[in-house]
N, C-alpha and C positions, 0 to 999 in steps of 0.2 A: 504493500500500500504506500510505503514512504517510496520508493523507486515513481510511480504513479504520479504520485504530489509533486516529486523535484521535477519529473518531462511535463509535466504540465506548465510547472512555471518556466522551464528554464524555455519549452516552445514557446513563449511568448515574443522571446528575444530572438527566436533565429530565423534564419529565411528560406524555408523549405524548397520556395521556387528553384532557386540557385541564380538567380537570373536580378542583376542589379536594376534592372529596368519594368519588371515585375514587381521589387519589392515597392519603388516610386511610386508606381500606380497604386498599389494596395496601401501607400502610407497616404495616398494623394487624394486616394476617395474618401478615406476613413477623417481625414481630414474636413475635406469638403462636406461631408454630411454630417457631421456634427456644426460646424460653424452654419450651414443653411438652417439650421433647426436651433440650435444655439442665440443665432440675429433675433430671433423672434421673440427672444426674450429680453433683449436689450443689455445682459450684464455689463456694468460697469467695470468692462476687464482694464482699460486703460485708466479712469479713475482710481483704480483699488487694483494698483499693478498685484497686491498681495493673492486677487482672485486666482492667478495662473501658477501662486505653490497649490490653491485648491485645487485645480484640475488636473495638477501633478502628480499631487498626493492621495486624491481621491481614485486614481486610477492604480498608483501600487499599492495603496491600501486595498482595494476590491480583489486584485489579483491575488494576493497572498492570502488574504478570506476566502476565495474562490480556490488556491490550491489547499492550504493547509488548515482549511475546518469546513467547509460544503464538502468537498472529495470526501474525508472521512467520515462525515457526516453518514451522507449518500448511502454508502458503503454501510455502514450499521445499520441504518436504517431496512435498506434490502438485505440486513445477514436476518434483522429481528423478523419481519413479513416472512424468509424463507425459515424460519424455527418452525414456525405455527402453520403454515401452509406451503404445498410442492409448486415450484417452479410452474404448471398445469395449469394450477387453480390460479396463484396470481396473474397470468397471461388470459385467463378467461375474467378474468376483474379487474384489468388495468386503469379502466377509467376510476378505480377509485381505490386500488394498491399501490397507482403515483403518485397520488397526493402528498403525502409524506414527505419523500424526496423532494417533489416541486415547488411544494412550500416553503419546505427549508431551503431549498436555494434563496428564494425573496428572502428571505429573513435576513439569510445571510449578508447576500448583496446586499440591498437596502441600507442593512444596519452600516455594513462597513465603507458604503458611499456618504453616507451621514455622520462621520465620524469629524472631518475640517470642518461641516457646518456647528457641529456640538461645540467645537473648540471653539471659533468664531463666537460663539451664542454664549458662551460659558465667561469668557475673555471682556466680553461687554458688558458682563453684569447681568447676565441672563434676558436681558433688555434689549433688543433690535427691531426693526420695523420689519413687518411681516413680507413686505413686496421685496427688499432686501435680500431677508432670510429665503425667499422664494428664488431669487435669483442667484445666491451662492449655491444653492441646492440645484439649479438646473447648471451650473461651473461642475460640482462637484459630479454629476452624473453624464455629463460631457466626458468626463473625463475617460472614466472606464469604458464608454460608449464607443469613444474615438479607438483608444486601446486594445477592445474587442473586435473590434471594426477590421482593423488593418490586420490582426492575428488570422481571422477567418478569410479576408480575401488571399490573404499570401498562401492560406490553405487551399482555395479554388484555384488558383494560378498552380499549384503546385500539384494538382491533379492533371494538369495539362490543358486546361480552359483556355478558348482561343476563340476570335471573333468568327469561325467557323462553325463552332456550336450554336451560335444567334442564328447563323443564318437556317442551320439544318433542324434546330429544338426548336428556336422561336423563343416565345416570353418563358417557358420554362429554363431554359440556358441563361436567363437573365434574371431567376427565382434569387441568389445568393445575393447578389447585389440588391434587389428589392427590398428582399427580408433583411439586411443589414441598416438599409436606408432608414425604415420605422425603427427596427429595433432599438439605435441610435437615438430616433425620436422619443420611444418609451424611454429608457434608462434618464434622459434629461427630464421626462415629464414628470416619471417618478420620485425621484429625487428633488425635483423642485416643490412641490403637494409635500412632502417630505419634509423639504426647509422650511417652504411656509407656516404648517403646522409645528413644526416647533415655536416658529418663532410666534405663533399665536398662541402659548401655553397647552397647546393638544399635540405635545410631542408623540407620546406612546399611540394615541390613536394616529396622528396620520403615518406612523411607521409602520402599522399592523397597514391598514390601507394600502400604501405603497406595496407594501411586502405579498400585499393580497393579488394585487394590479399585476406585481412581477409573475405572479407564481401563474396567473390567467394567460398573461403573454407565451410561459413556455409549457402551458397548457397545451399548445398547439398540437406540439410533435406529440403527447400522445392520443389526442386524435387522430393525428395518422397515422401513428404505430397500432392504435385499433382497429385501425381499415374504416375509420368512419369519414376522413375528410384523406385525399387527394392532395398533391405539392400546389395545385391553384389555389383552391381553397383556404388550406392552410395560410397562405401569403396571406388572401384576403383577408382573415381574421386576426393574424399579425398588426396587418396596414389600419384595420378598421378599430382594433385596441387602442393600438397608437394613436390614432389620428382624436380618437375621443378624451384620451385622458391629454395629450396635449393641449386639446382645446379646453377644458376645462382647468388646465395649469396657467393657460395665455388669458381667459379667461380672469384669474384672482392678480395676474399681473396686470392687466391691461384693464382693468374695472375700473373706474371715477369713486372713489370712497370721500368721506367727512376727513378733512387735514386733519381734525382732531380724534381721528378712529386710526387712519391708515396713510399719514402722510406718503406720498410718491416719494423713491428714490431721485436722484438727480435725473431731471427730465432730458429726453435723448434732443 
């Protein structure tokens, strides 16, 4: 299991493709999709140069949570389900023997995306303005977003993906970049719902929320490890997650509130 946890993290850092002109592209989109989804929220990254150790930090914080306590997690969690029931039964109950693992994945991420916003929140006297707090929170989930972003494409490249596939697959050849583009989306959305609620005094509820949101998004695959939704589909529900809880995070940033409820950040 420790073997597991160290190629997990140490794949983050390396470049499977082999090809220096692949790994640009996959650092260049992963880029590009978090900044188009990231704009929309306005953060003050050049005001509050400090925002960009958040997105720093937030991303090798998530990664070492994501190897070295979700992996093990995971892992237990499927050793305690195979104690009590055969490998048979759980694969005939999937939609509700994942839960467990998929959960704890959110919890995990979530929590460990929201860890600079804490400091932030904690540092100020537990005192921050809630649009703020919302907007380190969509920095902080940029972070890991863009991070995850470029590891997966350097993974499709490194399969041998080639603008041949688009032409002969079609939109399915173009499923990993899609589902990255939202995904991206979600990880900022969540995290931002996330920051905001802390900084509204509803920290532990909008964590549980967030962490509920994440575990929905990678709900997906197993609906299609169930044979109930298809790689279209799947996207869809991906795209259609995302695209709701962003608007709903753009939404609490972009409201008109009472100055003396929810003053605006420095207006763009």
């Amino acid at each position: 299991m420790i073997d597991d946890m160290v190629s997990y993290f140490v794949s983050f850092f390396q470049n499977p493709s082999g090809s220096g002109i692949y790994l640009a592209i996959a650092i260049g989109l992963a880029i590009a999709f978090g900044a188009v989804w990231l704009a929309s929220y306005w953060p003050p990254l050049f005001k509050k140069p400090w925002l960009w150790a958040v997105l720093v930090g937030s991303a090798f914080l998530t990664l070492v949570a994501f190897c070295f306590i979700q992996i093990p997690l995971g892992i237990w969690a499927g050793q305690a389900l195979n104690h009590f029931w055969s490998e048979e039964v759980l694969m005939n109950w999937i939609l509700l023997a994942a839960i467990p693992q998929i959960f704890l994945g959110g919890l995990v991420q979530e929590g460990s995306k929201l860890v600079p916003v804490v400091v932030y929140w904690w540092r100020s006297g537990k005192n921050i303005d809630p649009k703020l707090g919302l907007a380190i929170g969509a920095v902080a989930g940029a972070g890991f977003g863009i991070f995850e972003a470029q590891w997966v494409h350097n993974l499709v490249f490194a399969s041998g993906w080639t603008w041949g596939w688009v032409q002969s697959g079609g939109f399915v050849a173009l499923a990993y970049f899609w589902e990255r583009f939202f995904t991206v989306a979600a990880h900022i959305a969540f995290s931002a719902l996330a920051g905001y609620g802390l900084a509204r005094g509803w920290g532990w509820q909008f964590y549980l929320i967030a962490s509920v949101l994440h575990g929905l998004l990678n709900y997906g695959a197993v609906l299609w490890q169930a044979g109930l939704f298809t790689v279209i589909p799947v996207e869809i529900y991906i795209a259609v997650l995302a695209a709701l809880v962003t608007a709903w995070a753009l939404w609490l940033r972009w409201r008109k509130t009472a100055a003396t409820a929810e003053p605006a950040i420095s207006a763009p």
